[in-house]
N, C-alpha and C positions, 0 to 999 in steps of 0.2 A: 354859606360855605359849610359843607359837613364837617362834621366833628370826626377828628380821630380817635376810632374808639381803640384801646390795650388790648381785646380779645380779636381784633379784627387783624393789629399788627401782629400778635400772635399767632393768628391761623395763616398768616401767608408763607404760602408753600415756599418762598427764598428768602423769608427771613432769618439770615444768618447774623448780620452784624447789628447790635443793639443802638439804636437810634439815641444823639448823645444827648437827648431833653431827660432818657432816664439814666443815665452813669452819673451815679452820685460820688460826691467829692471823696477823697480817700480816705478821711476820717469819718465817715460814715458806712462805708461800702459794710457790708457783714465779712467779704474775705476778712479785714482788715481789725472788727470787732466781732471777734468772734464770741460767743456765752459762756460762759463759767462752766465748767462740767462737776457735777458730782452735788448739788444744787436745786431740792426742789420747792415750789412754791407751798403754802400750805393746804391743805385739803379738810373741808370744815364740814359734817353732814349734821343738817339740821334735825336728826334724829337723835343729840344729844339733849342733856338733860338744861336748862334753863340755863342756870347760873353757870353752867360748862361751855355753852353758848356764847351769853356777854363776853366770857371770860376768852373764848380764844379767836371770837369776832372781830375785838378790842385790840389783842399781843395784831393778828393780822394785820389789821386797818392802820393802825400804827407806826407800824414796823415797815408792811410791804405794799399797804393799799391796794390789799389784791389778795385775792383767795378761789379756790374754786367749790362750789356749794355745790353735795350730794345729798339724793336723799329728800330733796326741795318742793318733795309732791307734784312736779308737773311730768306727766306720763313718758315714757320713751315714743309710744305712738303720736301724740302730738307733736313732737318736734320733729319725729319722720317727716310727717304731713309739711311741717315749714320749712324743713329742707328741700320736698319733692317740685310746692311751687317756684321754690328760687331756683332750682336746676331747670325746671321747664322753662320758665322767663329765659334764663343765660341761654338756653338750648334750640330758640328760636331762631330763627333767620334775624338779621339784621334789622330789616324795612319793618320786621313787628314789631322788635324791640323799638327803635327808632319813633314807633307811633307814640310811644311816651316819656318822649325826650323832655326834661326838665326846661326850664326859661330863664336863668337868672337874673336877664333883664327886664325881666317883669316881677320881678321877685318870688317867684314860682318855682321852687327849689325840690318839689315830689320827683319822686319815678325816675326815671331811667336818667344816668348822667356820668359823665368823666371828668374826672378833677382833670383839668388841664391848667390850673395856676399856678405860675409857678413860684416855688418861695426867692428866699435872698442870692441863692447860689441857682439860682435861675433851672431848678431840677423839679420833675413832675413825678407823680408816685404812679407804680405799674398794678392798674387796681380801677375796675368799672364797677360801678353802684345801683341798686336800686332802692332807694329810700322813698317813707311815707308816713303819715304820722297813726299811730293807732289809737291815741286818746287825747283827750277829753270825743266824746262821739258829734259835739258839737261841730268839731274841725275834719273829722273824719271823712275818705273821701269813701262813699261804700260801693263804689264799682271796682274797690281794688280789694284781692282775698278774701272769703270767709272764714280761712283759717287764722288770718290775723288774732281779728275777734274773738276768737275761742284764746287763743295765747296770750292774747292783753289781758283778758280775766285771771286766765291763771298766774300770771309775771306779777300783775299789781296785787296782788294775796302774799308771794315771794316779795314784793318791794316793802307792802305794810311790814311783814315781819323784820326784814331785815333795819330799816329804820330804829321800828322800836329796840331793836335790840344794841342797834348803835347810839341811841339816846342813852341805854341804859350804861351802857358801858362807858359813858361819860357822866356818869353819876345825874343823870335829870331822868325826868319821869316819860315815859313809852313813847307817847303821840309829841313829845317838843320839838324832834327835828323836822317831822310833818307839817307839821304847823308852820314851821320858819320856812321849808321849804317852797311851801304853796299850797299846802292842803289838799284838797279833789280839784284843783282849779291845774294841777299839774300835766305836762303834754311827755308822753311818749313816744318816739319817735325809732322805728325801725330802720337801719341802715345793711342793706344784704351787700359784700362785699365779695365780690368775686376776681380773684387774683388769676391769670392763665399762667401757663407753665412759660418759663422763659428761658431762653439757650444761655444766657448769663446773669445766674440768678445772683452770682457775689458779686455783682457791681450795682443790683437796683434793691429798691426799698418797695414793699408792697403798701405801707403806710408810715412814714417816717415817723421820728422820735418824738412825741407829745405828750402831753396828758389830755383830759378829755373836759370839752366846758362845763358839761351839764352835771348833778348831783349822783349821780352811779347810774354804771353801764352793764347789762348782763346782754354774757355774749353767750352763743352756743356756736361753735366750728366744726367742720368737717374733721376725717381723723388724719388731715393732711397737716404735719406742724408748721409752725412759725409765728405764732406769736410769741415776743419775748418779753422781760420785763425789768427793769430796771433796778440794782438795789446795790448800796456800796460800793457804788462805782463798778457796777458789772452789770452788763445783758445774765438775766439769765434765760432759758428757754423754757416753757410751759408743754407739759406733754399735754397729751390727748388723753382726755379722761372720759366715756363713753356716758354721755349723758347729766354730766356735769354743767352747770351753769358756773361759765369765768365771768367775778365778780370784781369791777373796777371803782375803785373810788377814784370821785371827779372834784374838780376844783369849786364847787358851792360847799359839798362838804367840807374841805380841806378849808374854807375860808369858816363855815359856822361853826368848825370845832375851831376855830383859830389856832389850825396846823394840831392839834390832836391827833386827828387822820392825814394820811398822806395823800394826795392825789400821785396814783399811776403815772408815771413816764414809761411809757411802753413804743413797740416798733411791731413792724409785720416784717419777715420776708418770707420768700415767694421759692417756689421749686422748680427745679428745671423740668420735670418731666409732668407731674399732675400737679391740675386745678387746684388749688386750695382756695374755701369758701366759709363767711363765718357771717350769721346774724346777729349783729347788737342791736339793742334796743337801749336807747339812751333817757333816764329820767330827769326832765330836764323843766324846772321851775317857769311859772309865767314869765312874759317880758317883762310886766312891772313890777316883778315882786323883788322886794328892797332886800338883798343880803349883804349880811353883816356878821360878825363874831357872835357867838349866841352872849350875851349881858351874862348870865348865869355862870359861864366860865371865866370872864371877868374881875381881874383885882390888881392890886397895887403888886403885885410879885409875875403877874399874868395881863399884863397890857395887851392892849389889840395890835394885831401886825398885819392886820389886813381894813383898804380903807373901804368905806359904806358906797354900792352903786346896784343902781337894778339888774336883773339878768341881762335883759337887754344893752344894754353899757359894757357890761361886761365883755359879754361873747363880740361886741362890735372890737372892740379894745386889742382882743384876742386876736381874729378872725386878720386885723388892720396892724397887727403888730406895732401894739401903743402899749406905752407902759400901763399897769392897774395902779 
C-alpha cells in the first residue's frame, strides 16, 4: 500500500478540508498557543573572547537550552549548497523520491520517509523527511550527497568547540563531555524536514512538542518561521537569523550535566502559503555508550536525578513512551 505522502496532500488541486489525522487537539493547535510577543531567544557569536564564551553559553544552556550560534565559521556558500540539494530532492516528481523510500520494517530508517505514527491522541505531524547519517564514515552511505561530507567536517569542528565549552562552563576540563558522550565513536545524523504550505495552519503541528534524544542538534532553516521554543511556560517563536546555526540541547546532555543544562522542548508550525524547510543534524552517542550524571558534578547536596542506561535504552524508552 502507498504511503501517504504531506507534500502530495498538499499539492492536490481540491484540497480544501484538512484531513482530521492532522487536527490536533485544542490544547495544542497554535490558534489556541499562541507565543509570547516581545521575547527573544539569545544570539551567541563565537567570535567573542573565551571566558565571554563559557560564560553566556552556560546563562543559555541553562536557562533556555537553546541559543543561536553566529559567526561559527561555516561559510554562507556551503549551506547554500545543503539547502539547494534538499530543494532539488523535495522538487522531484514523486516515483523519484519514492525510489528511496525508508523501511522500518527492516530497520532501515535512511532516506526518504513520513512520520505517519501516530501519538496518544491519535494525531500525525504535517512534515515529510529525508534523513541519513553523515558519520562515523564507517556507516555512511556514499551514494547519498557530496555536499554532506564537506558539512560534516565542518559541523564536527562547531560540535568540538561547542562541547568543550560546555564542559567548561560546568567547571570540568575541555574534552570531559566528549569523552562521556562517545568520543569519535559518535554518529551524526541529518534529518531534512520539509513542511508544505497548509490551508489550516492553526489547527496542525509541523513537529509537535518534544525535546530531542540525542546530545545536541544544530539546525539551519529556511527564512520561513516557525520554529518555537519553550520557556516559563510560554512558546516563544525564534526569528530567522541568515546564516545562523539554531543550537539545541538534547536530553544526554541534560542527563550528563544532571539537569545543569536544559534540554529544548520545542514545536514546528507550519504556514499557510510557503514551504518552510529546515536541516538538523543530530549528535547523537553510540547505542552502547553508558550515560549517566557526570560523578564530577556529583555530591551529597547534588544527588543524581537521572538513572544510568545506554543510549540505545534510552531512545527505545523514548521512542515507546516508557518511563526513564
Amino acid at each position: 500500500m502507498q504511503i501517504e505522502r504531506v507534500q502530495a496532500i498538499a499539492g492536490t488541486t481540491n484540497f480544501k478540508q484538512l484531513p482530521e489525522k492532522f487536527n490536533r487537539p485544542a490544547h495544542e493547535r497554535p490558534e489556541n498557543t499562541k507565543p509570547l510577543e516581545g521575547v527573544s531567544v539569545p544570539v551567541i557569536s563565537l567570535s567573542e573572547s573565551h571566558d565571554i564564551l563559557v560564560k553566556e553559553i552556560y546563562n543559555a544552556c541553562s536557562e533556555w537550552g537553546f541559543f543561536l550560534l553566529k559567526d561559527h565559521g561555516i561559510s554562507p556558500g556551503l549551506i547554500e549548497k545543503l539547502w539547494k540539494v534538499g530543494i532539488e530532492f523535495f522538487n522531484q516528481p514523486r516515483e523519484e523520491k519514492e525510489k528511496y523510500v525508508n523501511d522500518p520494517s527492516t530497520g532501515k530508517f535512511e532516506v526518504y520517509g513520513t512520520k505517519m505514527t501516530k501519538n496518544l491522541d491519535e494525531k500525525v505531524e504535517w512534515v515529510d523527511y529525508f534523513f541519513h547519517l553523515m558519520s562515523p564514515p564507517s556507516k555512511v552511505n556514499q551514494q547519498i550527497w557530496e555536499v554532506t561530507e564537506e558539512y560534516n567536517k565542518e559541523l564536527l569542528k562547531v560540535t568540538e568547540t561547542m562541547l568543550e565549552l560546555l564542559s567548561e562552563g560546568l567547571g570540568l576540563e575541555g574534552k570531559v563531555l566528549k569523552s562521556r558522550v562517545g568520543g569519535d565513536e559518535i554518529e551524526l545524523e541529518m534529518k531534512i524536514n520539509m513542511y508544505p504550505p497548509c490551508t489550516q495552519p492553526e489547527l496542525v503541528l509541523g513537529v509537535e512538542a518534544r525535546t530531542d534524544t540525542s546530545a545536541l542538534t544544530f539546525l539551519v532553516p529556511n527564512d520561513v518561521p516557525g520554529l518555537q521554543v519553550w520557556k516559563d511556560d510560554y512558546w516563544i517563536a525564534v526569528d530567522y537569523l541568515p546564516n545562523a546555526l539554531f543550537v539545541h540541547i538534547d536530553d544526554q546532555i541534560e542527563v550528563l550535566s544532571n539537569g545543569k543544562y536544559k534540554s529544548v522542548l520545542h514545536r514546528s508550525t507550519v504556514n499557510k502559503k510557503r514551504t518552510r524547510m529546515s536541516w538538523a543534524v543530530f549528535y547523537a552517542p553510540p547505542h552502547n555508550a553508558m550515560i549517566r550524571p557526570l560523578p564530577e558534578l556529583l555530591d551529597e547536596k547534588n544527588p543524581t536525578k537521572y538513572s544510568t542506561k545506554t543510549f540505545a535504552e534510552f531512545r527505545h524508552r523514548k521512542f515507546n513512551k516508557l518511563p526513564q
